[in-house]
mmCIF file as gemmi writes it, N, C-alpha and C atoms, coordinates in Angstrom:
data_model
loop_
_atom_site.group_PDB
_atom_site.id
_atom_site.type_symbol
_atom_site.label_atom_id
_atom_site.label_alt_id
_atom_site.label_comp_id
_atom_site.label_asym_id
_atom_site.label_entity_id
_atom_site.label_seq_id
_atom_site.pdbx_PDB_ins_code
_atom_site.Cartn_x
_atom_site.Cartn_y
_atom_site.Cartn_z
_atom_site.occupancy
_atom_site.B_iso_or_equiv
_atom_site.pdbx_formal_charge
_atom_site.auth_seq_id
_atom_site.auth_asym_id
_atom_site.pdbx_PDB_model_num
ATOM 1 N N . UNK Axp A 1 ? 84.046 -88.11 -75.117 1 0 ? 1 A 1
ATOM 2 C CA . UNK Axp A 1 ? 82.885 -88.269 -74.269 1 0 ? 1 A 1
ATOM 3 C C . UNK Axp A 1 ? 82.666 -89.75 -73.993 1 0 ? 1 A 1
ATOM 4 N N . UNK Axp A 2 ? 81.949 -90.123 -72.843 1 0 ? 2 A 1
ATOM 5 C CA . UNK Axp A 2 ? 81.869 -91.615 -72.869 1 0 ? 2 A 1
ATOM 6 C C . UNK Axp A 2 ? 80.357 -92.034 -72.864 1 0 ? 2 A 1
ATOM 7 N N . UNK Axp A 3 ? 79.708 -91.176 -73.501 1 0 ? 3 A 1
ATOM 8 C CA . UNK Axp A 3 ? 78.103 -91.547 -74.166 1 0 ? 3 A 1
ATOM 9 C C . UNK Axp A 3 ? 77.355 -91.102 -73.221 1 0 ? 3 A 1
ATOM 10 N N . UNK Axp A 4 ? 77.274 -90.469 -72.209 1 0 ? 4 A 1
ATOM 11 C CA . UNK Axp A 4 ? 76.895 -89.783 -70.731 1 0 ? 4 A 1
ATOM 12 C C . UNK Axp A 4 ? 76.028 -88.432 -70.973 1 0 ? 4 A 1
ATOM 13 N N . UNK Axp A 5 ? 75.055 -88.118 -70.482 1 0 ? 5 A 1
ATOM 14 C CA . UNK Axp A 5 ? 74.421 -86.997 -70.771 1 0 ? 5 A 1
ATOM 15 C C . UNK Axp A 5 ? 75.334 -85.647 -70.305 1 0 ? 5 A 1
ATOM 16 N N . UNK Axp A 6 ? 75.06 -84.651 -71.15 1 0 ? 6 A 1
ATOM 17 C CA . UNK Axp A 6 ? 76.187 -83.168 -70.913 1 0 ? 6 A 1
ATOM 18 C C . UNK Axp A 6 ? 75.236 -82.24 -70.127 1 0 ? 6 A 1
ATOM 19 N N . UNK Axp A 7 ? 74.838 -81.562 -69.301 1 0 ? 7 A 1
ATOM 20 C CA . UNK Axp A 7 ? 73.865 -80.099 -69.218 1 0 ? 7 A 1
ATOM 21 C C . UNK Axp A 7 ? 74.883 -78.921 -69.661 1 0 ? 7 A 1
ATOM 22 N N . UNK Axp A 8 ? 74.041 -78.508 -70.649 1 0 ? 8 A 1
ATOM 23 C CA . UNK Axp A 8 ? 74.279 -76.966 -71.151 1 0 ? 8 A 1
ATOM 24 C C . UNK Axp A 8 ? 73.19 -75.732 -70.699 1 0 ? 8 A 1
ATOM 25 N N . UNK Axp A 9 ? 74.192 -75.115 -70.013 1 0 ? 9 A 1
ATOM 26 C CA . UNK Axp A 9 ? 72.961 -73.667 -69.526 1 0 ? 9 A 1
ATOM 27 C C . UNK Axp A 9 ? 72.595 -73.167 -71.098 1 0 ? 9 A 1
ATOM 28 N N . UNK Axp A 10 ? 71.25 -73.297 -71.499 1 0 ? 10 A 1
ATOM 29 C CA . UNK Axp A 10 ? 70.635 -72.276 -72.824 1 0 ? 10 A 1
ATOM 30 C C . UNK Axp A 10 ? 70.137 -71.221 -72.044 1 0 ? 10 A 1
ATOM 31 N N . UNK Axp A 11 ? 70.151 -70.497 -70.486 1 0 ? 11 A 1
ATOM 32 C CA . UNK Axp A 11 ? 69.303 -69.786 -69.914 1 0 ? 11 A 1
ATOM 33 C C . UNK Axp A 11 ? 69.153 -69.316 -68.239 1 0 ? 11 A 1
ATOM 34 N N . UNK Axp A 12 ? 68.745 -68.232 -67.948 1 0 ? 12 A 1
ATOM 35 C CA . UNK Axp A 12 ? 68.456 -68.245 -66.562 1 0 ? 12 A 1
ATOM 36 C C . UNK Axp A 12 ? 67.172 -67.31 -66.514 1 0 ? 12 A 1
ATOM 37 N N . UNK Axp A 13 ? 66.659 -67.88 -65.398 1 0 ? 13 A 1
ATOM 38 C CA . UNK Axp A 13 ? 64.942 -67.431 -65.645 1 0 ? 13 A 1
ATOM 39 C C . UNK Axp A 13 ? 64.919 -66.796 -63.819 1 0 ? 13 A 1
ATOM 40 N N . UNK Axp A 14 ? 64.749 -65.295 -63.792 1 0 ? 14 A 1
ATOM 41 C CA . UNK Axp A 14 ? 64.697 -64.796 -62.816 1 0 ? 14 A 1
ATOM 42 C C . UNK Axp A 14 ? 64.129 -65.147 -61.774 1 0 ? 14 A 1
ATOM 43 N N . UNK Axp A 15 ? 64.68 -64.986 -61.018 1 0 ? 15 A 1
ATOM 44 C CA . UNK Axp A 15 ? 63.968 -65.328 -59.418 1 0 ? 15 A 1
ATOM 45 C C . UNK Axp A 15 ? 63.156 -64.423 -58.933 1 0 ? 15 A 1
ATOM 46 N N . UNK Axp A 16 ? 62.291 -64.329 -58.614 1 0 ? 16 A 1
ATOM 47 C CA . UNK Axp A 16 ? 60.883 -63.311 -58.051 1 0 ? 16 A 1
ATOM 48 C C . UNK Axp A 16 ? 60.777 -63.605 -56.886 1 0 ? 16 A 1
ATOM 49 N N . UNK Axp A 17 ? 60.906 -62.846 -55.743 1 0 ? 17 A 1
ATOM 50 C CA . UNK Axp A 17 ? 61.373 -63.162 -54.464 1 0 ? 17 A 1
ATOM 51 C C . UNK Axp A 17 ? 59.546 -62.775 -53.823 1 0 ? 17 A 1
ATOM 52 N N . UNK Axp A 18 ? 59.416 -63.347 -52.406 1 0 ? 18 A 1
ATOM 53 C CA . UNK Axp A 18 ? 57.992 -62.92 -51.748 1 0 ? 18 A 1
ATOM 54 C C . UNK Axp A 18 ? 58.045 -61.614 -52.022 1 0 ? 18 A 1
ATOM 55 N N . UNK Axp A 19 ? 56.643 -61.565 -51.636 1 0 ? 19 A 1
ATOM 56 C CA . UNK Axp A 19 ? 56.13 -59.605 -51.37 1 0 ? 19 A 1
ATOM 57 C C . UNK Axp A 19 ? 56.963 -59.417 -50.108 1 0 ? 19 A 1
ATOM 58 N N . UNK Axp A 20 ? 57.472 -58.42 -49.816 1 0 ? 20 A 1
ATOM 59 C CA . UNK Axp A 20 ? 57.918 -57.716 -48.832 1 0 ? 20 A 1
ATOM 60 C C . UNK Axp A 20 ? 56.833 -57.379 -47.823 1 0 ? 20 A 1
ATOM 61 N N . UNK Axp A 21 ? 55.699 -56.869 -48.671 1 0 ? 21 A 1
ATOM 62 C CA . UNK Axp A 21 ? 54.598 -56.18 -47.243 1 0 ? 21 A 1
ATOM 63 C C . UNK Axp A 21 ? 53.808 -57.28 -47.59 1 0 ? 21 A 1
ATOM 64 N N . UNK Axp A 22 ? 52.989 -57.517 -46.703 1 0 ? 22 A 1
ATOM 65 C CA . UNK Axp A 22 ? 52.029 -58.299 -46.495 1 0 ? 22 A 1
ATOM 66 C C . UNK Axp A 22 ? 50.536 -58.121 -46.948 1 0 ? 22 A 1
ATOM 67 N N . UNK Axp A 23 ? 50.504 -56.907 -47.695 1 0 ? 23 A 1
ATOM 68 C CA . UNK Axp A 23 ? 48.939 -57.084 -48.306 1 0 ? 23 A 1
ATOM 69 C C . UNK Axp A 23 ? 48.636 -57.418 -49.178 1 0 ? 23 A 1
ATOM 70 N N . UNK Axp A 24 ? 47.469 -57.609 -49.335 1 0 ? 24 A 1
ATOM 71 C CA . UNK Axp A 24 ? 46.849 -58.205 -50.601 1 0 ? 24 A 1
ATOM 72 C C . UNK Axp A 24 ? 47.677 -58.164 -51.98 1 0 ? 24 A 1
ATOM 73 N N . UNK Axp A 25 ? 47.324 -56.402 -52.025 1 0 ? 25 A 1
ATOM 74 C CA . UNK Axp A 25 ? 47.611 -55.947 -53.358 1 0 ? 25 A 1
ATOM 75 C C . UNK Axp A 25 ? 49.629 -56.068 -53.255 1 0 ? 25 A 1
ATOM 76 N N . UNK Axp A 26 ? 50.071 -56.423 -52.452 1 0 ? 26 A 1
ATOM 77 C CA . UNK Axp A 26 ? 51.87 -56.494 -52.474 1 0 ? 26 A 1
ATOM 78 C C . UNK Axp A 26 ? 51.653 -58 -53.398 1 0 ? 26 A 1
ATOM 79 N N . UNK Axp A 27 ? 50.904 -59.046 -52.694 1 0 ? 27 A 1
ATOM 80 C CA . UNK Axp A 27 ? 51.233 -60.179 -52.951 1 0 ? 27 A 1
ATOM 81 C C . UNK Axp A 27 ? 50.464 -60.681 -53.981 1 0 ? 27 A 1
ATOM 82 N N . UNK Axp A 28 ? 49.346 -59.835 -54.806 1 0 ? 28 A 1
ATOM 83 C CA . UNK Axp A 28 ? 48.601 -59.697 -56.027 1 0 ? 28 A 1
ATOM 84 C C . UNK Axp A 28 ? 50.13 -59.366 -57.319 1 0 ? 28 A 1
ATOM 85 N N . UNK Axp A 29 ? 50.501 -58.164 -56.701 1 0 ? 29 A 1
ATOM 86 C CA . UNK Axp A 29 ? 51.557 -57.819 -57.46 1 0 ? 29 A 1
ATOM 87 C C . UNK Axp A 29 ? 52.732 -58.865 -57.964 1 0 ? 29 A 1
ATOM 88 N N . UNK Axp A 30 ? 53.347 -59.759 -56.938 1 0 ? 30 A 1
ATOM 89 C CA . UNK Axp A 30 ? 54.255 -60.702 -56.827 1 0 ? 30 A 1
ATOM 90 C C . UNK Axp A 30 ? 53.779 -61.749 -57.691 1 0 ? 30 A 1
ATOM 91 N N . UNK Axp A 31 ? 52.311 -62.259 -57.747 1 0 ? 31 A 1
ATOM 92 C CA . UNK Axp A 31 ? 51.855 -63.301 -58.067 1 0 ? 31 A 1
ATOM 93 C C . UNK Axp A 31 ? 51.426 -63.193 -59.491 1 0 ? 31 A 1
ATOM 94 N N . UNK Axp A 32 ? 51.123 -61.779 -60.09 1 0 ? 32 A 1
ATOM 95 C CA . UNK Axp A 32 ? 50.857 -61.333 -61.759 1 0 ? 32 A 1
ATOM 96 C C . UNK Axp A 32 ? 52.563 -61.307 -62.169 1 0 ? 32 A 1
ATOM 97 N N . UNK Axp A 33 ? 53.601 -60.534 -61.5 1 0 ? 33 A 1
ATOM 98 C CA . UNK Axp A 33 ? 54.873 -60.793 -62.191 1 0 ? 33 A 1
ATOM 99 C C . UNK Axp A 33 ? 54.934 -62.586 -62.615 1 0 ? 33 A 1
ATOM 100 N N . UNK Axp A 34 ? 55.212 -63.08 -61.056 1 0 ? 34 A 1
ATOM 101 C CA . UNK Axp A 34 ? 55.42 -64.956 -61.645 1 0 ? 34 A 1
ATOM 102 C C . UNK Axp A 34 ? 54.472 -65.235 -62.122 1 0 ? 34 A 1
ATOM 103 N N . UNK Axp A 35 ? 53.554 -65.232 -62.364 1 0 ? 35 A 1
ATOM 104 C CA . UNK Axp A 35 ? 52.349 -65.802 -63.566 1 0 ? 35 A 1
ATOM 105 C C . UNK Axp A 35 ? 53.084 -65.427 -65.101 1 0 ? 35 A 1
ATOM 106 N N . UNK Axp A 36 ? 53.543 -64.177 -65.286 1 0 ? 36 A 1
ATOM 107 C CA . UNK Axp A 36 ? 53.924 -63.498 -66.285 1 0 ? 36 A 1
ATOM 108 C C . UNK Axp A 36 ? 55.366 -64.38 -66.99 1 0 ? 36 A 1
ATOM 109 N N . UNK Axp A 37 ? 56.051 -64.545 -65.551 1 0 ? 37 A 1
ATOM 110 C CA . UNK Axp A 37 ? 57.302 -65.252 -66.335 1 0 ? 37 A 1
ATOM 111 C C . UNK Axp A 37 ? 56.936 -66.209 -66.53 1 0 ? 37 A 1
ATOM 112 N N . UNK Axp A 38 ? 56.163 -67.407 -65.725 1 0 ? 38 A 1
ATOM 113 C CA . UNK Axp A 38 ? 56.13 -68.401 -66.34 1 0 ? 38 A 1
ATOM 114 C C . UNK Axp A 38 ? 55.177 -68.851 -67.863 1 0 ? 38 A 1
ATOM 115 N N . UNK Axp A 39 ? 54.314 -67.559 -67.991 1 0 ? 39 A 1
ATOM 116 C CA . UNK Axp A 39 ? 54.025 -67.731 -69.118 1 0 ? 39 A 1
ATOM 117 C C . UNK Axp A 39 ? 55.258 -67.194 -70.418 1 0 ? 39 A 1
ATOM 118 N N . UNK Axp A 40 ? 55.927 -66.581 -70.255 1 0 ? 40 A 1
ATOM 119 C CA . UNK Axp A 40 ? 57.331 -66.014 -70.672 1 0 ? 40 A 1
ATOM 120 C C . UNK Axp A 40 ? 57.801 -67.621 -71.114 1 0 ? 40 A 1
ATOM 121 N N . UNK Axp A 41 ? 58.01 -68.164 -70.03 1 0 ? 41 A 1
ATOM 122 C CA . UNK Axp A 41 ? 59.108 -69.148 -70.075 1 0 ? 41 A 1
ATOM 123 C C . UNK Axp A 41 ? 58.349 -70.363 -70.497 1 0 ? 41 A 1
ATOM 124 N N . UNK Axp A 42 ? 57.197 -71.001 -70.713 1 0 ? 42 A 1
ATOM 125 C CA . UNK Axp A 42 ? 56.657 -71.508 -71.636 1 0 ? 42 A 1
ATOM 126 C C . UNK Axp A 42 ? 56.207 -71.293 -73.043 1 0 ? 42 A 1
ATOM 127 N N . UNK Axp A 43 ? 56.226 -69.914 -73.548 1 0 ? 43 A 1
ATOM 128 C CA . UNK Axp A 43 ? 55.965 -69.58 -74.815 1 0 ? 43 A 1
ATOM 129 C C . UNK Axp A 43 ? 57.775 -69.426 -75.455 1 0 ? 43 A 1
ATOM 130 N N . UNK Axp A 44 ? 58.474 -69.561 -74.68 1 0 ? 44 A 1
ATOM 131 C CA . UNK Axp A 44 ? 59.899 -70.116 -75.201 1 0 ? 44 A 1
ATOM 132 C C . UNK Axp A 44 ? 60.574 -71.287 -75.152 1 0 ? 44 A 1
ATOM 133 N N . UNK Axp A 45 ? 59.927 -71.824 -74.174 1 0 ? 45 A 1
ATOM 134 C CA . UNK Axp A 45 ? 60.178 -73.708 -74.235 1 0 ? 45 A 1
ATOM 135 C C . UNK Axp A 45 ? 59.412 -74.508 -75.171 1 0 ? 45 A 1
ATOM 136 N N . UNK Axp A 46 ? 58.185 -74.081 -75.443 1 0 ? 46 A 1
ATOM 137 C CA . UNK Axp A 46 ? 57.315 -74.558 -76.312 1 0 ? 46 A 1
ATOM 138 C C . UNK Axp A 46 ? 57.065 -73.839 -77.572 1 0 ? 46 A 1
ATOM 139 N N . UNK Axp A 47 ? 58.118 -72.54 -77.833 1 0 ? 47 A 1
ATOM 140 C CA . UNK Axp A 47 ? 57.777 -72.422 -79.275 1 0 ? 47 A 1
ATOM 141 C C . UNK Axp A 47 ? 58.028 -73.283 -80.718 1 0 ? 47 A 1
ATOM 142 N N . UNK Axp A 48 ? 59.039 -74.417 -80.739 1 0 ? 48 A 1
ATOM 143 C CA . UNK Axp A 48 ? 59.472 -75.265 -81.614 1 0 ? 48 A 1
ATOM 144 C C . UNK Axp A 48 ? 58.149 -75.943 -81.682 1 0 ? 48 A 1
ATOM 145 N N . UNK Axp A 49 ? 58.055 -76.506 -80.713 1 0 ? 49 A 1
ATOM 146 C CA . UNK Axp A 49 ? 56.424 -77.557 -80.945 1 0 ? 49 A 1
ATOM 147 C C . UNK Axp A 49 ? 55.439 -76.692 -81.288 1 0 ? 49 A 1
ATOM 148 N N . UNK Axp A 50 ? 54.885 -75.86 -81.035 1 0 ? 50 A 1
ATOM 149 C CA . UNK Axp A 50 ? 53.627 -74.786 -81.495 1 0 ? 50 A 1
ATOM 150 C C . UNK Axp A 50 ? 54.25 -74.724 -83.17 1 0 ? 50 A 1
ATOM 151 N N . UNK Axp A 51 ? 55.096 -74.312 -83.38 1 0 ? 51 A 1
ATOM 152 C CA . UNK Axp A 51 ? 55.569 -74.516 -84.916 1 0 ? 51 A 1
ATOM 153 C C . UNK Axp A 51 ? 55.072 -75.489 -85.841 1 0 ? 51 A 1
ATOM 154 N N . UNK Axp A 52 ? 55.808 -77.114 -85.132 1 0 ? 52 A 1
ATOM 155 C CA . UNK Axp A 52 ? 55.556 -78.321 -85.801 1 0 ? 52 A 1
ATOM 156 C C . UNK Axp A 52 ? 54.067 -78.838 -85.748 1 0 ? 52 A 1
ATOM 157 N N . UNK Axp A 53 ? 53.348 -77.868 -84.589 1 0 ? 53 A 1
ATOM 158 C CA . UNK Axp A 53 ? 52.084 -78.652 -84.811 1 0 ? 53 A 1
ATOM 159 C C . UNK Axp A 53 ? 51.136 -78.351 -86.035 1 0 ? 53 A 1
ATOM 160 N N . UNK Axp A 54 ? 51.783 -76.844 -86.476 1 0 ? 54 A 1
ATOM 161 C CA . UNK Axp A 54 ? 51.017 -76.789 -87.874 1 0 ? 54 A 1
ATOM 162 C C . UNK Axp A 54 ? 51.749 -77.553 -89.016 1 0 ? 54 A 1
ATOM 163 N N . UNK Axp A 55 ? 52.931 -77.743 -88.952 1 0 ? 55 A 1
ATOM 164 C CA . UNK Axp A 55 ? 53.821 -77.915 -89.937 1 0 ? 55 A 1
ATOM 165 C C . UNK Axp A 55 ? 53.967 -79.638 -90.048 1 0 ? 55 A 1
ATOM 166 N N . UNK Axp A 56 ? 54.286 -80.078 -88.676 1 0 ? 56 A 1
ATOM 167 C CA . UNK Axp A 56 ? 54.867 -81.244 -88.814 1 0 ? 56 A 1
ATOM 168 C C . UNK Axp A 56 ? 56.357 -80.827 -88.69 1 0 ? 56 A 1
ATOM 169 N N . UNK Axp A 57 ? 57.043 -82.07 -88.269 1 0 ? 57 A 1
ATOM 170 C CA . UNK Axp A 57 ? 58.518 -82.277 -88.308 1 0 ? 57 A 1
ATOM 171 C C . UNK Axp A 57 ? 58.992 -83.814 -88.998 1 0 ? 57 A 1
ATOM 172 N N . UNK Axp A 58 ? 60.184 -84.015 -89.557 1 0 ? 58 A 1
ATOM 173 C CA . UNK Axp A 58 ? 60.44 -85.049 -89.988 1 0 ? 58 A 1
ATOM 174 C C . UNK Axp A 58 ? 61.8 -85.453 -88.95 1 0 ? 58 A 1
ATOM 175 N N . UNK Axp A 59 ? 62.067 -86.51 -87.857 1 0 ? 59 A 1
ATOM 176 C CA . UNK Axp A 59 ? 62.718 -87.089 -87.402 1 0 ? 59 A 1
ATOM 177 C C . UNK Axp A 59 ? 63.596 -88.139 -87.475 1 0 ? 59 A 1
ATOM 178 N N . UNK Axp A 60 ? 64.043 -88.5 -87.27 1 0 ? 60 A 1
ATOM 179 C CA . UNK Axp A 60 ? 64.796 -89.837 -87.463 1 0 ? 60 A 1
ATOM 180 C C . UNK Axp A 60 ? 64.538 -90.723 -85.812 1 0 ? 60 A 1
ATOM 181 N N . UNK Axp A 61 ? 63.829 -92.134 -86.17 1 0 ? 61 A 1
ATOM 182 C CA . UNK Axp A 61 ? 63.379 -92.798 -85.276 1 0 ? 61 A 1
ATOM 183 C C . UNK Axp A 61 ? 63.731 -94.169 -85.376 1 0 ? 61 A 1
ATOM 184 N N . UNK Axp A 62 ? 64.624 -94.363 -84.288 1 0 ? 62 A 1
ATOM 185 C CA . UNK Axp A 62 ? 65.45 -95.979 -84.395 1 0 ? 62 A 1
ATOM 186 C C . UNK Axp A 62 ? 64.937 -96.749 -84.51 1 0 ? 62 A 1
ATOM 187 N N . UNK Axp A 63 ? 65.394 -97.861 -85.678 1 0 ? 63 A 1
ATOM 188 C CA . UNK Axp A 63 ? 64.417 -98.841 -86.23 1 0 ? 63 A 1
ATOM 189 C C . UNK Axp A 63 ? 63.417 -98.52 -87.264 1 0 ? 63 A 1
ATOM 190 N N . UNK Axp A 64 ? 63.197 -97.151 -87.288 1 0 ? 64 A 1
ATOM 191 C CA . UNK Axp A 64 ? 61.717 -96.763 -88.225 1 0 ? 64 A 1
ATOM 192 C C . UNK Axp A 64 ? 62.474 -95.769 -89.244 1 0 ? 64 A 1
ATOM 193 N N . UNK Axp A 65 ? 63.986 -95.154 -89.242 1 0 ? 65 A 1
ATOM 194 C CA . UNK Axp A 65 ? 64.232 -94.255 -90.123 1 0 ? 65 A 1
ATOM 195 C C . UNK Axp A 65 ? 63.44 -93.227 -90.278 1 0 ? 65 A 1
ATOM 196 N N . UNK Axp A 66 ? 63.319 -92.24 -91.125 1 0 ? 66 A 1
ATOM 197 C CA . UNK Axp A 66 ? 62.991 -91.06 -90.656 1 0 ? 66 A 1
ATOM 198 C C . UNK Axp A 66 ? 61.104 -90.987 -90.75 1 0 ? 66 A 1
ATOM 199 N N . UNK Axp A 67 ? 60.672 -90.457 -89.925 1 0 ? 67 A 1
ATOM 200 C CA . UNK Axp A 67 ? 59.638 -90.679 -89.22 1 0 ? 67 A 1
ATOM 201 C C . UNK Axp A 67 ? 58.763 -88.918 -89.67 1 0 ? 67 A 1
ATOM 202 N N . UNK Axp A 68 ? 57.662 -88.726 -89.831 1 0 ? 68 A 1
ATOM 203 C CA . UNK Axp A 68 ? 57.018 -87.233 -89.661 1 0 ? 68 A 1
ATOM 204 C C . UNK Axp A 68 ? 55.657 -87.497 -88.416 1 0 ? 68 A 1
ATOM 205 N N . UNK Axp A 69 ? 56.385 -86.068 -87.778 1 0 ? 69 A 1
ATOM 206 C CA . UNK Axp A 69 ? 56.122 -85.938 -86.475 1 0 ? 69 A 1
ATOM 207 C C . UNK Axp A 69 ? 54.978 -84.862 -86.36 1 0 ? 69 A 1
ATOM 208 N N . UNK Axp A 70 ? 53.639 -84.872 -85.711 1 0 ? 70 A 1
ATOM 209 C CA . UNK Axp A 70 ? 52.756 -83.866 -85.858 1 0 ? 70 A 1
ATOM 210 C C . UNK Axp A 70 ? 52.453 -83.453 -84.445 1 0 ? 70 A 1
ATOM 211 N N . UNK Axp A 71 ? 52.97 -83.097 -83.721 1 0 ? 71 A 1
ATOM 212 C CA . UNK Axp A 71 ? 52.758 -83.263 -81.976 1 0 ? 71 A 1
ATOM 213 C C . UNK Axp A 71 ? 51.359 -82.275 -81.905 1 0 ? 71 A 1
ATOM 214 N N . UNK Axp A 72 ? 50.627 -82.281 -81.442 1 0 ? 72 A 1
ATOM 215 C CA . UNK Axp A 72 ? 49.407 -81.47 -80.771 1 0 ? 72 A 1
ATOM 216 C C . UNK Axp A 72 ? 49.5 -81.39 -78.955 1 0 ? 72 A 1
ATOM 217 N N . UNK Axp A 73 ? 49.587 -79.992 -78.736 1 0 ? 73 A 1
ATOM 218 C CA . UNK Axp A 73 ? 49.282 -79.696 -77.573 1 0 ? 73 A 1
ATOM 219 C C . UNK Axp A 73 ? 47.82 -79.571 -76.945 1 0 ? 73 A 1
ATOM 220 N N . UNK Axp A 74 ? 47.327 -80.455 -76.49 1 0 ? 74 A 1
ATOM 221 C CA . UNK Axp A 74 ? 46.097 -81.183 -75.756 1 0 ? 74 A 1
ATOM 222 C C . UNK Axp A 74 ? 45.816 -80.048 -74.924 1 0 ? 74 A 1
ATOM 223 N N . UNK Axp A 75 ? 46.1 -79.695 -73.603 1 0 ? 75 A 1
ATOM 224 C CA . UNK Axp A 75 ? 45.989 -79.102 -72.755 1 0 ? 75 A 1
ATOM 225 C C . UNK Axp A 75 ? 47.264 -78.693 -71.59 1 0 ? 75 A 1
ATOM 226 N N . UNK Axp A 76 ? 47.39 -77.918 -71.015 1 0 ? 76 A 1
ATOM 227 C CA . UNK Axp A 76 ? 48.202 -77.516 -69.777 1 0 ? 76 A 1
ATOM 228 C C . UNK Axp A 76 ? 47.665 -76.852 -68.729 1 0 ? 76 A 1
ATOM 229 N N . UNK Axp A 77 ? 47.967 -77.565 -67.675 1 0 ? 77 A 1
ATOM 230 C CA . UNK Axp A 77 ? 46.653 -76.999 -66.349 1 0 ? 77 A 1
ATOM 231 C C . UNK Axp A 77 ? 48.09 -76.481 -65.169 1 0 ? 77 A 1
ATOM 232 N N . UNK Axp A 78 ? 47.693 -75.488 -64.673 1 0 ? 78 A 1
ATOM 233 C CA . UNK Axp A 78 ? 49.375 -75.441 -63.918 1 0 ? 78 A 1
ATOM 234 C C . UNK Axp A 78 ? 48.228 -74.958 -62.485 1 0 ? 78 A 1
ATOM 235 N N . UNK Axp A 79 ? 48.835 -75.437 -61.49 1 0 ? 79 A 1
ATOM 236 C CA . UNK Axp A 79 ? 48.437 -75.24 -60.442 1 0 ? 79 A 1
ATOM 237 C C . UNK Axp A 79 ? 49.413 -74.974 -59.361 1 0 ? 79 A 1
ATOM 238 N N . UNK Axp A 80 ? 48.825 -73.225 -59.039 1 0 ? 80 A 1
ATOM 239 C CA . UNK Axp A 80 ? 50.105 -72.654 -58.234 1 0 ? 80 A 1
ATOM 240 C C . UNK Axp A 80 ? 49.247 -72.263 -56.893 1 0 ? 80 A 1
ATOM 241 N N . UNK Axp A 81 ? 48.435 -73.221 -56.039 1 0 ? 81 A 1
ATOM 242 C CA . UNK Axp A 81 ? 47.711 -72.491 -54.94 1 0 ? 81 A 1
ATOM 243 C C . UNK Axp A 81 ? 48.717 -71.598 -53.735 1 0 ? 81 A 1
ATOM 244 N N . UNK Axp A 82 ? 49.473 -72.135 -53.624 1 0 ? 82 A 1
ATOM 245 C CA . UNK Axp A 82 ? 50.302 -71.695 -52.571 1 0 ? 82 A 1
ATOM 246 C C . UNK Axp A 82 ? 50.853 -70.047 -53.099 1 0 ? 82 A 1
ATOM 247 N N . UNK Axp A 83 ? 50.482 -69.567 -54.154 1 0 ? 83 A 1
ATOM 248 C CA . UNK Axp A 83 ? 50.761 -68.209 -54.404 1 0 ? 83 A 1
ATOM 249 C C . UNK Axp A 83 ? 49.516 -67.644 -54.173 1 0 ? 83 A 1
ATOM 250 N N . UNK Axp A 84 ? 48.679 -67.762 -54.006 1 0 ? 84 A 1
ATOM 251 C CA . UNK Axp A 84 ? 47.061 -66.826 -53.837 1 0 ? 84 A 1
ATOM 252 C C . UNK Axp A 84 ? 47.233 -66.417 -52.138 1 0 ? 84 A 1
């Protein structure tokens, strides 16, 4: 390797295509599925940290050697207007 970042697929996160019909309740429907995955797909990106925030983690931090890590999740505001 020549010290260069790698991407590894860990995943593929479905595609949820528009409502087909145009009413309300089509595009109510469309908009509770993607709400759903993306809460899906944050309670699996963020389960390691939800862990360490009760626990703590111990790291290794350049210059400081190994380091304990307590991360707290503050808040997350997601704003999807263009789906309503």
């Amino acid at each position: 390797m020549n010290g260069g970042s790698v991407w590894v697929t860990i995943g593929y996160i479905e595609h949820v295509p528009k409502a087909e019909e145009r009413s309300p309740v089509a595009r109510l429907e469309v908009a509770d599925i993607r709400n759903d995955l993306l809460q899906w797909c944050l309670a699996v990106a963020l389960q390691k940290l939800i862990a360490a925030t009760a626990t703590g983690i111990t790291e290794e931090c350049a210059g400081h050697g190994p380091v304990r890590f307590v991360p707290r999740i503050v808040g997350l505001t997601v704003d999807w207007v263009e789906q309503i």
